[in-house]
Each structure stands twice: as C-alpha cells, then as structure tokens.
C-alpha positions as a printed NumPy array, in Angstrom:
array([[  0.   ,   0.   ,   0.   ],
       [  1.071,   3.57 ,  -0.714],
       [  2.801,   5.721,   2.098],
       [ -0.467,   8.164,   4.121],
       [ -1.342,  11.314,   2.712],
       [ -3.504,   9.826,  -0.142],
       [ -7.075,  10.801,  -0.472],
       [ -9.162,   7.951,  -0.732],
       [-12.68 ,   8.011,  -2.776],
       [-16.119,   8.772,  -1.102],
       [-16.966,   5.728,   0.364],
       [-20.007,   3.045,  -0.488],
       [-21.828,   0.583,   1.452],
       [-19.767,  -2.484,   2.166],
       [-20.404,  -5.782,   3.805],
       [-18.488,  -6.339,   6.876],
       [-16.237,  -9.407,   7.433],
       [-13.638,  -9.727,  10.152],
       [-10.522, -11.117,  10.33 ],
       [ -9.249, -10.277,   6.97 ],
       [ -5.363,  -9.011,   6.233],
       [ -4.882,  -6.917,   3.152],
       [ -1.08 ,  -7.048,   1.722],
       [  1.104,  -5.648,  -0.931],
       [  1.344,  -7.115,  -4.22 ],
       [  5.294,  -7.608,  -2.837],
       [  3.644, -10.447,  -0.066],
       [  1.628, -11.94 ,  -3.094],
       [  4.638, -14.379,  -4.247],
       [  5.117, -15.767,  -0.503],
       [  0.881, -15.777,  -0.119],
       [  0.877, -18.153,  -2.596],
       [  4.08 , -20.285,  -1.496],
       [  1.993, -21.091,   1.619],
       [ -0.734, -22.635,   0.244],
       [ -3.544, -20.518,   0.449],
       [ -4.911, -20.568,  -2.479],
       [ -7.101, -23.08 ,  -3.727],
       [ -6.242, -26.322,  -5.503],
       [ -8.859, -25.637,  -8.399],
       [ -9.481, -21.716,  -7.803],
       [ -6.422, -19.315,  -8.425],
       [ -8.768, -16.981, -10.343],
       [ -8.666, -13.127,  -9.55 ],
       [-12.089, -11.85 ,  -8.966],
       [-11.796,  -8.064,  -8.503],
       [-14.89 ,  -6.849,  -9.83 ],
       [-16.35 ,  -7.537,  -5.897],
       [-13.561,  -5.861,  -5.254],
       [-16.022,  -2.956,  -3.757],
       [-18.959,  -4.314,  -3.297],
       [-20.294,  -7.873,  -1.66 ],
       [-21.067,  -9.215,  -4.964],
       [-19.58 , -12.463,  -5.873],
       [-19.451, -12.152, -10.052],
       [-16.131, -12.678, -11.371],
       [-15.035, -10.933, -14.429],
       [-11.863, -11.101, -16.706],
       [-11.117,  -6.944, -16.578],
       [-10.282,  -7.72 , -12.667],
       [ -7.435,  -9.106, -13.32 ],
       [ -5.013,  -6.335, -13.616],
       [ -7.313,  -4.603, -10.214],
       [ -7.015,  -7.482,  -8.021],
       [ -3.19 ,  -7.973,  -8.784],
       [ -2.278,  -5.025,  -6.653],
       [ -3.843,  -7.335,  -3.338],
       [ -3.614, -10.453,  -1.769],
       [ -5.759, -11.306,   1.184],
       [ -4.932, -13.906,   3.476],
       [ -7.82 , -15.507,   4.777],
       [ -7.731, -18.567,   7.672],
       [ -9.071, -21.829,   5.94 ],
       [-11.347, -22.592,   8.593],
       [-13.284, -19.373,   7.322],
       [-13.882, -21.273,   4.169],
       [-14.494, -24.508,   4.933],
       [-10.988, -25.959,   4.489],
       [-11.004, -24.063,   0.798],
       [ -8.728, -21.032,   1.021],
       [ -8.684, -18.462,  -2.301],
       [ -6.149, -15.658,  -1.848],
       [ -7.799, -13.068,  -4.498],
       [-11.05 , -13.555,  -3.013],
       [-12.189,  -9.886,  -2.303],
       [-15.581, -10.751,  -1.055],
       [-15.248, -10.869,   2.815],
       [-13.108,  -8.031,   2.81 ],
       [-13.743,  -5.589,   5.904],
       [-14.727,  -2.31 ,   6.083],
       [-11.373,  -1.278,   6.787],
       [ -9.872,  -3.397,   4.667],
       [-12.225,  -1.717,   1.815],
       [-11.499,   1.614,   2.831],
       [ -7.594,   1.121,   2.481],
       [ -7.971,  -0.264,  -1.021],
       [-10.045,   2.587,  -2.222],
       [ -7.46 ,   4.667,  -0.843],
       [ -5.057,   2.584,  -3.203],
       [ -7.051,   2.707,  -6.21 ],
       [ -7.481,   6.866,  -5.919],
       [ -4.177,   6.792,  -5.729],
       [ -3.486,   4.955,  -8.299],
       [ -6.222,   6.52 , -10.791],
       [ -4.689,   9.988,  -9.65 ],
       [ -1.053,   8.966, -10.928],
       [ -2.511,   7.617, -13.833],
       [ -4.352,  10.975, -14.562],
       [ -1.465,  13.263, -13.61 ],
       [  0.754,  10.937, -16.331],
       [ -1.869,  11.483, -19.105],
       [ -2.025,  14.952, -18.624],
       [  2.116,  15.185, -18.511],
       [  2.193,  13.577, -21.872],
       [ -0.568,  15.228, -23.246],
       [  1.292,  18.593, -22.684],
       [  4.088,  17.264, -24.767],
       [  2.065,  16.714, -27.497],
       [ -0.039,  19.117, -29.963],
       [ -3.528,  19.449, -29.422],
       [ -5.819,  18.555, -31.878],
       [ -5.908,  20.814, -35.177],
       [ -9.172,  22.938, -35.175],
       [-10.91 ,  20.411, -38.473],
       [-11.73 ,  24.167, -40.516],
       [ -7.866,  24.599, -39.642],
       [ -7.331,  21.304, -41.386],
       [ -9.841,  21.92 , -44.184],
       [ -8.601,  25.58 , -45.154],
       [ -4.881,  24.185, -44.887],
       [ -6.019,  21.273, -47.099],
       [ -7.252,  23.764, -50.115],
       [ -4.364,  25.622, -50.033],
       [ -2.341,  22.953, -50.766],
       [ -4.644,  21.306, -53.549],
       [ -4.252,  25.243, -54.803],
       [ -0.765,  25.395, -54.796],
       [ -0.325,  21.828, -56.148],
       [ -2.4  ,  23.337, -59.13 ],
       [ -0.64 ,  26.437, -59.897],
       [  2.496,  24.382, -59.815],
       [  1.254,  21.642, -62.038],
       [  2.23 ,  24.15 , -64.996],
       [  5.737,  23.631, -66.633],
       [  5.782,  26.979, -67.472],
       [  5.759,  28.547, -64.077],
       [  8.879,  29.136, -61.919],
       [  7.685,  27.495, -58.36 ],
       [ 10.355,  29.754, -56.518],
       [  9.461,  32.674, -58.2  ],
       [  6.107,  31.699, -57.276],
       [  6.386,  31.116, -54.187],
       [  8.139,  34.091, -53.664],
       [  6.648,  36.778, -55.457],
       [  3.318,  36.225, -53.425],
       [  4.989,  36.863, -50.165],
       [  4.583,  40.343, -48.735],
       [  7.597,  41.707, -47.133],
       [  7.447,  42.081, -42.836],
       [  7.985,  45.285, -41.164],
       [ 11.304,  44.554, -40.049],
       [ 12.12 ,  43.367, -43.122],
       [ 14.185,  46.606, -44.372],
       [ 16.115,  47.026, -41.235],
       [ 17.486,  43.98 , -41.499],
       [ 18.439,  44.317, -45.314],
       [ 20.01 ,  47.272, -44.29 ],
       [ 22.17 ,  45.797, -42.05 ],
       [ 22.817,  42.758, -44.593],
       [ 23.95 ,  45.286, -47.284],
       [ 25.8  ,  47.073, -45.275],
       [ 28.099,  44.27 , -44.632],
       [ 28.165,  43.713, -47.765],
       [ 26.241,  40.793, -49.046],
       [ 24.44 ,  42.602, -52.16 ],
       [ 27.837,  42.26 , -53.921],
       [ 28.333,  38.506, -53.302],
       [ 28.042,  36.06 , -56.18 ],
       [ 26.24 ,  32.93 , -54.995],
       [ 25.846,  28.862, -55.665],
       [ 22.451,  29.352, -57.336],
       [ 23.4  ,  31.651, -59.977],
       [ 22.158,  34.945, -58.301],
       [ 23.319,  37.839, -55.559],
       [ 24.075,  36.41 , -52.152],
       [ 21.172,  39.19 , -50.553],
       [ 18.339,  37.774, -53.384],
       [ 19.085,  34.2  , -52.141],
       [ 18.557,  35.077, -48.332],
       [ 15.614,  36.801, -49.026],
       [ 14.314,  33.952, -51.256],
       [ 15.116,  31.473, -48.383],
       [ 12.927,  33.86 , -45.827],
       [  9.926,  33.741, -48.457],
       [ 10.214,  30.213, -48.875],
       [  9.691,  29.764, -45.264],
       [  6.353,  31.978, -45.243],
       [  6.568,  35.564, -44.519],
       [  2.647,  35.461, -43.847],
       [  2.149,  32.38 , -42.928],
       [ -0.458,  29.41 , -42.478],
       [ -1.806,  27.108, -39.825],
       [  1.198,  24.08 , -39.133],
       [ -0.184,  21.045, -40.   ],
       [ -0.1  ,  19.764, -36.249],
       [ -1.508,  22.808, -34.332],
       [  0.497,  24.239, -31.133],
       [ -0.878,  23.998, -27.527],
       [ -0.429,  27.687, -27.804],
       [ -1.252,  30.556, -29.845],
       [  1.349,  32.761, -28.284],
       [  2.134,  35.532, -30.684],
       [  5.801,  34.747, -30.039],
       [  5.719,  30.74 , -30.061],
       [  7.849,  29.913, -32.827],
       [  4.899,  27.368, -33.717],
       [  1.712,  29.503, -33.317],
       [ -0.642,  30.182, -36.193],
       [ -0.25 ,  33.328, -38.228],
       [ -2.785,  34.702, -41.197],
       [ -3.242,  32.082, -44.068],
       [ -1.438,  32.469, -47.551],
       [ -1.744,  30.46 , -50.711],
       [  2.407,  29.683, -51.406],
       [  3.77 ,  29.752, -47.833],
       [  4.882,  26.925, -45.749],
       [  3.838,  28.338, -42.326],
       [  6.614,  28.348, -40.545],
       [  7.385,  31.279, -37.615],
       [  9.136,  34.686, -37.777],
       [ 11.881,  33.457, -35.789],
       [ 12.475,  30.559, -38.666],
       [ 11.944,  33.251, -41.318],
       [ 15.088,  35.516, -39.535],
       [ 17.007,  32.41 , -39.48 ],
       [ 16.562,  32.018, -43.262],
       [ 16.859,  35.438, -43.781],
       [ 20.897,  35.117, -42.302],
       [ 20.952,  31.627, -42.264],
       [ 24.739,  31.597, -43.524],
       [ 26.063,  34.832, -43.334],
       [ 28.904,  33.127, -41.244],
       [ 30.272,  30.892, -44.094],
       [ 29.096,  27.627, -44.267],
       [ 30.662,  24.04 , -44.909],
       [ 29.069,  24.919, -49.196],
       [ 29.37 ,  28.463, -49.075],
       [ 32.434,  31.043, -47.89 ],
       [ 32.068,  33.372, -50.062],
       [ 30.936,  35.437, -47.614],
       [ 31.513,  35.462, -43.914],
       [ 30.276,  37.584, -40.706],
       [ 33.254,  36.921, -38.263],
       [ 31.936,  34.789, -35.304],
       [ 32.47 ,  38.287, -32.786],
       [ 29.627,  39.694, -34.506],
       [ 27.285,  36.757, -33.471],
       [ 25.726,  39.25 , -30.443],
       [ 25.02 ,  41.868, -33.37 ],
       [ 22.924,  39.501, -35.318],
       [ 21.147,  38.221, -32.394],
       [ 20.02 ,  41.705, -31.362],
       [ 18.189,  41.716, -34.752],
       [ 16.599,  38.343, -35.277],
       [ 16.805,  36.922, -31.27 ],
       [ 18.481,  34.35 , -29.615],
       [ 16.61 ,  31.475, -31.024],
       [ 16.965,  32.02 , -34.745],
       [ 20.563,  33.236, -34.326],
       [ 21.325,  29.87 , -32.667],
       [ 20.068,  28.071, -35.837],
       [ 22.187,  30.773, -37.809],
       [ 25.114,  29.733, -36.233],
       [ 24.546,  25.795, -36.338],
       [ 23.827,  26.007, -40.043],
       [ 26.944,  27.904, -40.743],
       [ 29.253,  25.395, -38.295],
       [ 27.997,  22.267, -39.172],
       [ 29.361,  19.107, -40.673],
       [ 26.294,  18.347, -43.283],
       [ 27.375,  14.785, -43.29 ],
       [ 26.94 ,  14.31 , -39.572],
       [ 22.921,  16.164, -40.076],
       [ 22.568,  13.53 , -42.844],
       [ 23.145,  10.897, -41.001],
       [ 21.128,  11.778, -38.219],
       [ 18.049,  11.875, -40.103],
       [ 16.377,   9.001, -38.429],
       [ 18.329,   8.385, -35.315],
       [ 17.802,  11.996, -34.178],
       [ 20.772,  12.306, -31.668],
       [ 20.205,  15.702, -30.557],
       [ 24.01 ,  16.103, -31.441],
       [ 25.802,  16.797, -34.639],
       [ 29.462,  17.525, -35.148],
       [ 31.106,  20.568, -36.455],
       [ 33.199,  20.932, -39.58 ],
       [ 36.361,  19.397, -39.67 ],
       [ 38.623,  22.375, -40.214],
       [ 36.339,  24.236, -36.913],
       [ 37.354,  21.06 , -34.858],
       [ 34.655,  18.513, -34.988],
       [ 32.897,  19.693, -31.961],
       [ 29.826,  18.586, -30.092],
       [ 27.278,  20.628, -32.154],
       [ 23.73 ,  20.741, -29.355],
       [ 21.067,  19.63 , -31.918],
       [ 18.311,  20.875, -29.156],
       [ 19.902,  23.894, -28.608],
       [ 20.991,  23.522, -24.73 ],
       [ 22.731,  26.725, -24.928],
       [ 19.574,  28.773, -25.406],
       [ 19.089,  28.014, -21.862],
       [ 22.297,  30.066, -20.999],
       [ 21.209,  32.971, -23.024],
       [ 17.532,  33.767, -21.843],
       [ 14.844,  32.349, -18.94 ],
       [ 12.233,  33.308, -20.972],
       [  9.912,  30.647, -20.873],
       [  8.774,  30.974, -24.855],
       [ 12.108,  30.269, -25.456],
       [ 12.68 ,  26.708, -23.646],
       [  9.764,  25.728, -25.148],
       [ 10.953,  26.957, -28.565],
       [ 14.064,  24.642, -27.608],
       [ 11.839,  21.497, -28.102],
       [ 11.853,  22.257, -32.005],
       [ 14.948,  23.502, -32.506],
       [ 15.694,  19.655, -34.859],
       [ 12.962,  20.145, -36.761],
       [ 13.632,  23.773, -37.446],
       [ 17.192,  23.626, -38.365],
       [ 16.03 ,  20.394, -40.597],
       [ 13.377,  22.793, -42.234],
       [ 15.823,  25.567, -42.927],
       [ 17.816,  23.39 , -44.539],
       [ 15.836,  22.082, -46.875],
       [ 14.049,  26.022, -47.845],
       [ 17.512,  26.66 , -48.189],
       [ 18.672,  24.094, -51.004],
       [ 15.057,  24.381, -52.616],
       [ 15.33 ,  28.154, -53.28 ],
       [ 18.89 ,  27.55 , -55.158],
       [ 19.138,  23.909, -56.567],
       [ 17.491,  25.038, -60.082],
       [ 19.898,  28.383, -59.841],
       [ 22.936,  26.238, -59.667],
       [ 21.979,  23.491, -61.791],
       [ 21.924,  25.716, -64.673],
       [ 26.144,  26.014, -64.671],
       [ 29.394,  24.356, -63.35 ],
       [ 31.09 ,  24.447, -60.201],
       [ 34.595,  23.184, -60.121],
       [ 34.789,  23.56 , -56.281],
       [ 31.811,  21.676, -55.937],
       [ 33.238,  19.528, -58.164],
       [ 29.949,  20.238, -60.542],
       [ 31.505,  19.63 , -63.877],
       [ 28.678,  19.415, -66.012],
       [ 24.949,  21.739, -66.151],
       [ 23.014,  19.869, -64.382],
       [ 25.492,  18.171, -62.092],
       [ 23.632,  20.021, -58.85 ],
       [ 20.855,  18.274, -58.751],
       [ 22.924,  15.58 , -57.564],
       [ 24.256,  17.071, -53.969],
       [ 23.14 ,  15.296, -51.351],
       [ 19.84 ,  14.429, -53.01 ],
       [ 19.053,  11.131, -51.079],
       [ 19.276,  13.5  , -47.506],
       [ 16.829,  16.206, -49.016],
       [ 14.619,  13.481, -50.191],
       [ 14.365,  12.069, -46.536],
       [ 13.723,  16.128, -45.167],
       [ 11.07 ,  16.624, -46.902],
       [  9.233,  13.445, -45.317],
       [ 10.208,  14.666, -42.167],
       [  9.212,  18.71 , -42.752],
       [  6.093,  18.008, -44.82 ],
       [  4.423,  16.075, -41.731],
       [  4.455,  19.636, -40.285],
       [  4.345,  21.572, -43.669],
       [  2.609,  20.241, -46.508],
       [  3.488,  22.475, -48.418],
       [  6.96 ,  21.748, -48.76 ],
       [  6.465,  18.761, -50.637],
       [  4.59 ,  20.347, -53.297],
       [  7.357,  22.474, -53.342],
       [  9.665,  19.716, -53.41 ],
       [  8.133,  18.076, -56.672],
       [  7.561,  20.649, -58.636],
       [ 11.414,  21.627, -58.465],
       [ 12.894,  18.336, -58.799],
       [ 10.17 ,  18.189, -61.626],
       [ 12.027,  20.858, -63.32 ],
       [ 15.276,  18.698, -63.66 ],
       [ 16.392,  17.351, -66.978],
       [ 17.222,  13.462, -67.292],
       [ 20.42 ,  13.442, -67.851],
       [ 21.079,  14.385, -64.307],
       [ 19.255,  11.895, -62.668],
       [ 21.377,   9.325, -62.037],
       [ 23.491,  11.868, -60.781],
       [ 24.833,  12.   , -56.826],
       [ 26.699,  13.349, -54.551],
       [ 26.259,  13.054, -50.857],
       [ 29.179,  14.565, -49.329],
       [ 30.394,  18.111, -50.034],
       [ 33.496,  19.026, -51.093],
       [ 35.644,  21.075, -49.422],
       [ 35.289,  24.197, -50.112],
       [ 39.101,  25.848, -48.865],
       [ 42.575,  24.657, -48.358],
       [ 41.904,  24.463, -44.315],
       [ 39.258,  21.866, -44.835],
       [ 40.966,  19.846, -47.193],
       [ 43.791,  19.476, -44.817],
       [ 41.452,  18.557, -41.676],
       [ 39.754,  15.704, -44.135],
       [ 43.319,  13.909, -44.079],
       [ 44.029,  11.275, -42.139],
       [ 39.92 ,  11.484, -41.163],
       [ 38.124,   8.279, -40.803],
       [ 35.906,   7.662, -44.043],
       [ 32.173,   7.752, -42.968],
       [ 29.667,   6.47 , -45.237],
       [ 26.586,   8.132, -46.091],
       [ 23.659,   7.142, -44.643],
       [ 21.392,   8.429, -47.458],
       [ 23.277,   8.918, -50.891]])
C-alpha cells in the first residue's frame, strides 16, 4: 500500500467481514508459497472488489493484482482463495479505495504530462482551409511553365522589419556577393525567408499555444507559404552569413554573433550559427536516429554541435524560449531544406569546379538522397513543402538523374587538410 497522505474516494456501502489481512502485491509471491490458495481456484475476482457481490469478471485481473488477502481456511471450509475480495472488511475496503485513488490519480497526472508534450488537436476548418491551399498550390504548380520559386516568392509580402534587417545585410556587404544558385548572395537570403512563409499558415499539427511569439503559433493564411514562424523566417533570412561548410564566399566573423542576435533573437541566431558550423554529413546521417548532437566541420574542430539547442538556456529564462528549444531539430532540418530548394534550379543551370559540378546539371545531384528524406520529415508539419519539393525536382532534366553526390566538397585549403588522415564515414542516405 502507498505511504499516508492519499485521499481515498467517497466511500459506499460495504459488507463487513472480520478477520481479513490486506497485503502488498510484494507479499503476493510468498501468499501463494503457503498454500492458500485453492487447488482448483487461483482466479482473480476483482470486480467484488467494492462491493459484496460475488461475479467474477476477466477486466479484474489487472485490479485485483495489486492485493492479496490472506484468509484462515477454517473461514472457508478448508477451501482457502487468496484473491477472493468478497469478505473483505470495512477497513480493509477503505484502504484499497485509498489505493485505487491513488493509483487513478497517478494515472491521470501521467496522461495529462504527456498530453502537454504533445499538440492538441488541429481545429478540423484549420485542417480543411490548410487542405485547399495545398490542392491550390499543387495546381498552380502543375504548370511547366511557371517558376515554383518565383512563385512562391513573389506572393509573399515583405514584414515590417524586413528593411532594417536588409540594411544591415547590405551594409556588410552581401548585395555584392556572387552565390551557388546563380544569383546575388542578398536575393538568395531573401528567397530562403519567403520560402519559409513571410505570412504564414496554420502548421499542419496545431500548437498547444497561440502565443504571438511561439515559434509554432498560427499566423494569417497564404496560398504559397509553408507556415513556418518569424523566428524561422530571420534564421533564413541570415541563415549563412557566417560561411558555411558549401558556401564562404561570404563570412560575418563569429564576434559579430551578439550583433545579429540583437536583430533576429536568440533562437533564430542559434540556428544561424549551427547552419553555418555544421558538418552536413553528420545532419545527414542523423536523419532518423535523431541524436540531438551533430558535429562541427572538420577544419572548426569537430565539436559537439547541441542539436536541441541547450545553450539557449544560458542565453535567456524566458519561458517561450525553452519551449521553442523542443523544435529547434525540426527547425534547423526545415531551414535546410528552404535553403537548397530556393537555389538547386539556380545552380543546376552552370558548373562548379569547387563543388566539383563539372557538367549543367550536375547540382541536382548534392546530397539528393538527404533532401529526399527532409522533406518526409518537414512536410508532416508543412505540406506544403512537398509540393514544393516536386515541382522543383520536376524541373530537372534526365540526364542528371542518375546523378549524386552526398558529401560536399571542401570548399578551402583548411578543410581539405582537416579531411586527411579522417576516418571515411559512409553516407547514410546517398
């Protein structure tokens, strides 16, 4: 029996039988060592278990395990049943409803535990307004002729804060940076923040909350967007601005990390900074397993990269951000694939010698098992990304097809040298 405190259930009318001992389930092993059940019985009959009534039933079972009485056999006429809860005294009655409330409390208090670490249920005219907006997009996208990035984003609206933080982009200088998908280094960013939704849709799993600043709350419906959060849109918006493992072309030294977090937070600047330091690899071949922990480019070390963003909880108590924490995976696994989306047709279109891209077309190769296995894992959340997702990789040519390239090369002198001597790890999804 538990230890006192418990509050046991209002009590019902019992019948009254003296002489009755109420044990653990712990005694129940040496109750029946002794004897006292019967040679033919050995049945657990726990529907009585409250009331005088004698019916057995099979749903008992798992009631009646948590007692054993011991009864004398000259009670029963020389036949002795130790789950027999039908001359159970008042007392004993009372104790075992304190038990079973209890027990039914735990029970409740678990549910409840795991039900606030789940979404709630999506509101169904949620569902059914998400639904047509994907059927729509599908549609528009179903022509050859139309450019799904352009698409996408042309019909996003730019936020408020939008301009300040171009400013401060441009001021560093990204406006004059060639980039991988054949464009300005400042029109891919941008494209990477529209992908992501700058007015945004219902998730396809609704939060528990509708917190202006959850990272996961509902914002006004649009036709192209994915629906993902503002902080997720800032993190595309500088998503590599430190130089990444594919791109240093262009890099924010790692001092300036509190300037960028003034602008876009703590939150999306930690998924700024994990994009940029990552191994890709090590992501890759985490897409199932889901470790919580990558490892950082060779050349930076091959750190412990946090994967659920631990460190957030040394830069703010606020409590939107731990609970932002919980999706930091997903997030960064999101970002990643608006990211390659929003440049693969770009690139695709020339050569790359450092990416080791020797003929048009060549691009559509990098790591295109890993970006197939994203999108199953964002479009669970965001639906939309997979219609996104076809109708790009329906834009590539044949001859490419057959075409892959899971690892990236490296991209400077520093990282080639780190790569020697490394142990050779194969990818998980070429």
């Amino acid at each position: 029996m538990r230890p006192a405190g418990t509050v046991a259930s209002a009590s019902a009318p019992v019948a009254s039988t003296a002489g009755r001992r109420v044990a653990s389930s712990s005694s129940s092993s040496s109750a029946r060592a002794s004897g006292r059940r019967s040679a033919g019985g050995g049945r657990r009959r726990g529907d009585d278990l409250f009331s005088s009534s004698s019916s057995s039933s099979s749903s008992s079972s798992a009631r009646a395990s948590r007692v054993v009485v011991a009864s004398s056999s000259s009670s029963r006429g020389g036949e002795d049943d130790a789950w027999d809860m039908t001359r159970l005294s008042d007392f004993e009655r009372e104790a075992m409803r304190a038990e079973w409330s209890l027990e039914c409390r735990q029970v409740g208090l678990d549910h409840l535990a795991d039900c606030f670490q789940k979404p709630s249920v999506a509101n169904p005219a949620d569902v059914a307004d998400q639904t047509a907006e994907v059927a729509a997009l599908k549609a528009a996208l179903s022509d050859a002729s139309i450019d799904p990035i352009e698409h996408v984003t042309s019909s996003i609206a730019p936020t408020d804060d939008e301009p300040a933080k171009l400013a401060f982009l441009n001021g560093e200088g990204v406006e004059e940076i060639a980039h991988t998908g054949n464009g300005t280094f400042d029109a891919h960013l941008l494209g990477v923040k529209r992908v992501l939704g700058a007015s945004t849709c219902h998730p396809a799993t609704s939060p528990n909350t509708t917190s202006p600043t959850n990272h996961t709350a509902s914002f006004p419906s649009t036709s192209a967007s994915w629906g993902c959060s503002p902080a997720l849109q800032d993190a595309g918006l500088f998503h590599s601005v430190y130089g990444t493992e594919g791109f240093q072309g262009f890099c924010l030294p790692y001092e300036r990390r509190d300037d960028v977090r003034a602008l876009v937070g703590a939150y999306a600047e930690r998924l700024v900074w994990t994009f940029c330091v990552v191994d890709r690899l090590s992501v890759d071949n985490d897409l199932d397993d889901r470790t919580k922990s990558w490892l950082a480019r060779p050349e930076l070390g091959r750190f412990d990269v946090d994967a659920s963003d631990g460190e957030l909880s040394d830069i703010s108590d606020d409590a939107d951000v731990k609970t932002r924490r919980r999706d930091f995976w997903h997030d960064f696994i999101t970002l990643t694939l608006a990211d390659w989306l929003e440049q693969v047709e770009g690139a695709s279109r020339t050569t790359s010698e450092i990416f080791e891209w020797f003929e048009p077309g060549d691009a559509w190769g990098y790591r295109r098992g890993a970006y197939a296995r994203m999108v199953d894992i964002v479009a669970a959340r965001y639906p939309k990304a997979r219609v996104l997702y076809d109708a790009v990789y329906a834009r590539e040519g044949e001859k490419s097809k057959g075409v892959r390239q899971p690892i990236t090369p490296p991209m400077s002198e520093a990282a080639r040298r780190a790569r020697e001597g490394m142990e050779k790890v194969e990818p998980r999804f070429p």
